[in-house]
N, C-alpha and C positions, 0 to 999 in steps of 0.2 A: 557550487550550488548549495553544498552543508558547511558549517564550518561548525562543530563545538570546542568548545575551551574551559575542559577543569572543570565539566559538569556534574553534580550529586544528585544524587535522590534514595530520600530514605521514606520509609513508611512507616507509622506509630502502631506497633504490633505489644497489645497492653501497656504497660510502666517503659515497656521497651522503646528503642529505635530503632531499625531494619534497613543498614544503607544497602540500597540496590545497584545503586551507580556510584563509582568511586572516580572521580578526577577523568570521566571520557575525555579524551580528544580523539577530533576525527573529522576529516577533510575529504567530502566527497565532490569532485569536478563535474560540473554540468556535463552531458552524455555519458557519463559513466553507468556501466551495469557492474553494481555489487552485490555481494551476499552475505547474512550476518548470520554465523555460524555459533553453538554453546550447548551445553545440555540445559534442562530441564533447570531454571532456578538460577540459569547465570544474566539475565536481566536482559535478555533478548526482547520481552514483549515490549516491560518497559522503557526499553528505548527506541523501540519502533513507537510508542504511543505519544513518546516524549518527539518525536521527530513528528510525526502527524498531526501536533499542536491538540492532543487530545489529553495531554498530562503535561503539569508546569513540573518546573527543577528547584531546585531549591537555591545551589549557588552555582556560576558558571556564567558561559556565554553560548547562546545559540543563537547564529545566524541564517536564515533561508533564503538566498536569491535576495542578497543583499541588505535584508531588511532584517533586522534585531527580532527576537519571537523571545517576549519574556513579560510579565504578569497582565497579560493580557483580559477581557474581558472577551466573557462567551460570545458574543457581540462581534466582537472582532475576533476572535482564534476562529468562528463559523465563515468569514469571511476568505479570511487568508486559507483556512481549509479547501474553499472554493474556487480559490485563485493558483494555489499553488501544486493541491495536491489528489491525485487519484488512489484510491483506497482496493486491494484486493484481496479479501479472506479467505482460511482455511474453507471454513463454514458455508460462503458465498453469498450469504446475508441480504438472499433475495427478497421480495415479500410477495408471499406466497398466493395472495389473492389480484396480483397485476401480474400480464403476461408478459412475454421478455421484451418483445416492442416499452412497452409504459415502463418496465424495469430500466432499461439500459438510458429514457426519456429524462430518469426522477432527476437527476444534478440539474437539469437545463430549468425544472419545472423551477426548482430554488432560485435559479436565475430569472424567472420571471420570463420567460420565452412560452410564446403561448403555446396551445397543445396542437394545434397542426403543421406548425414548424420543427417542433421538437419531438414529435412521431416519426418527420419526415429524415431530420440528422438523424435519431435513433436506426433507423430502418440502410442508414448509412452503414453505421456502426458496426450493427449486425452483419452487417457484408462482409465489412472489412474479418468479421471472425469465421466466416464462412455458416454465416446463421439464419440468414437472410430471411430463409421460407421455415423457419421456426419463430417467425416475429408475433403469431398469434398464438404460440403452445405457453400453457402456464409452468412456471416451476416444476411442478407435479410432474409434468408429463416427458421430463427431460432426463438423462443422465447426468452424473457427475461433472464429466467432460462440459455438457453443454454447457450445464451450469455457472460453470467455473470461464467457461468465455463469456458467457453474458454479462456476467459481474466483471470481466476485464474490459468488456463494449464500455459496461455505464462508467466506469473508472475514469476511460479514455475521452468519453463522450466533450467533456468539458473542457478539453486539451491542458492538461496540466502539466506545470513546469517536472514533476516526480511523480512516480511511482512506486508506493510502500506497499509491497507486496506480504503477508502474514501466513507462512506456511502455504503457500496457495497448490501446491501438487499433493500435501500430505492426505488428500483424500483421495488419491487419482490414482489409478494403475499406470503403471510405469510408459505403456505406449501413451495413453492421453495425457501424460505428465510431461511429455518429450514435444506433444503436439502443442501443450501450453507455453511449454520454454521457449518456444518458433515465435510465438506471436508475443512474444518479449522483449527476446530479441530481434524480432523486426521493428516493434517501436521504438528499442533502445536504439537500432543502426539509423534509424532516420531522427536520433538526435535528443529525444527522451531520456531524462536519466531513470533510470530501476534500480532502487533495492528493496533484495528480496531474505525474509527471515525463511531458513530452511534447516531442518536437519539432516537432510541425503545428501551424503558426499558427490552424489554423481549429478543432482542441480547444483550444488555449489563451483561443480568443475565446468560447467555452462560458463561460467560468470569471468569478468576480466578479472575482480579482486577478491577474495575472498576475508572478512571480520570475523577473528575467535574472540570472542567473549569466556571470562569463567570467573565467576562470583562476585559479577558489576562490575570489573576491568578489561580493557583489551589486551590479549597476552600475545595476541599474530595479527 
């Protein structure tokens, strides 16, 4: 499903250069659930952003579900975003004035599905998270937990070949963080692949494989 080869990425930080990424390789199998483990500064985001088609590399090779992903135009990295990839953040990066129904809908609306069909799979979705009859409550009115399923409903909504998951329990108490890894791993058992950026050793021990990272390299 991933393949890189020899990937860099540096950032111009004054007169300076700032490589992030040092020579990645890294070979993730379609249905695999993995996790990419690092502290603070060892290039974790960026290479979840580099993987999301949301940051280019500078040299290297990154291939996704066959298809080469290298200096693409917004154009198309928006496309292949749409086609290949479900997104879910720490934050959960709802917008705060649509309710979770419209929230969990927004992918399909990009897809040009009109809005009583894609009300109708969102309202799917939400099931599937056990959210169902919170379809008309807004952001506001929800907890963490819900929160954090709703933004995995819209992720899922589009049926995407991956899932890049960005910290997604480090806001969550430990029971609704157990209750999110479920509904993870049951999309990864039914053939999804998941990876997930996390620092808690005890999500990472959810996971079949676990990626150390430390100073733009992988050292495990």
């Amino acid at each position: 499903m991933i393949s890189l080869s020899n990937i860099t990425k540096s950032y111009k930080v004054g007169n300076h250069s700032l490589e992030v990424l040092k020579k990645i390789n890294l070979e993730i199998g379609s249905g695999e659930l993995v996790s990419i483990m690092g502290s603070s500064g060892s290039g974790k985001s960026t290479l979840l952003n580099l993987l999301g088609i949301l940051d280019d590399y500078e040299s290297g090779r990154y291939v996704l579900n066959d298809t080469l992903i290298q200096n693409l135009s917004e154009k198309k990295a928006a496309f292949y975003r749409n086609q290949f990839i479900g997104f879910v953040f720490q934050s959960f990066n709802l917008l705060s004035f649509k309710n979770a129904m419209e929230n969990v809908a927004l992918p399909l609306y990009y897809q040009k599905v009109s809005r009583k069909k894609r009300n109708k799979i969102a309202l799917e979705y939400l099931e599937k998270v056990g959210l169902k009859e919170w379809a008309e409550h807004m952001p506001s009115e929800m907890s963490g937990g819900q929160k954090q399923r709703v933004s995995i409903a819209r992720a899922l909504i589009s049926q995407p070949k991956i899932i890049l998951a960005d910290e997604p329990t480090g806001a969550l108490d430990s029971k609704t963080s157990m209750e999110v890894m479920d509904i993870f791993k049951d999309v990864n058992q039914k053939g999804m692949t998941v990876l997930i950026v996390t620092h808690e050793n005890d999500i990472a021990d959810m996971t079949d494989r676990v990626i150390h990272l430390k100073d733009g390299s992988i050292v495990d």
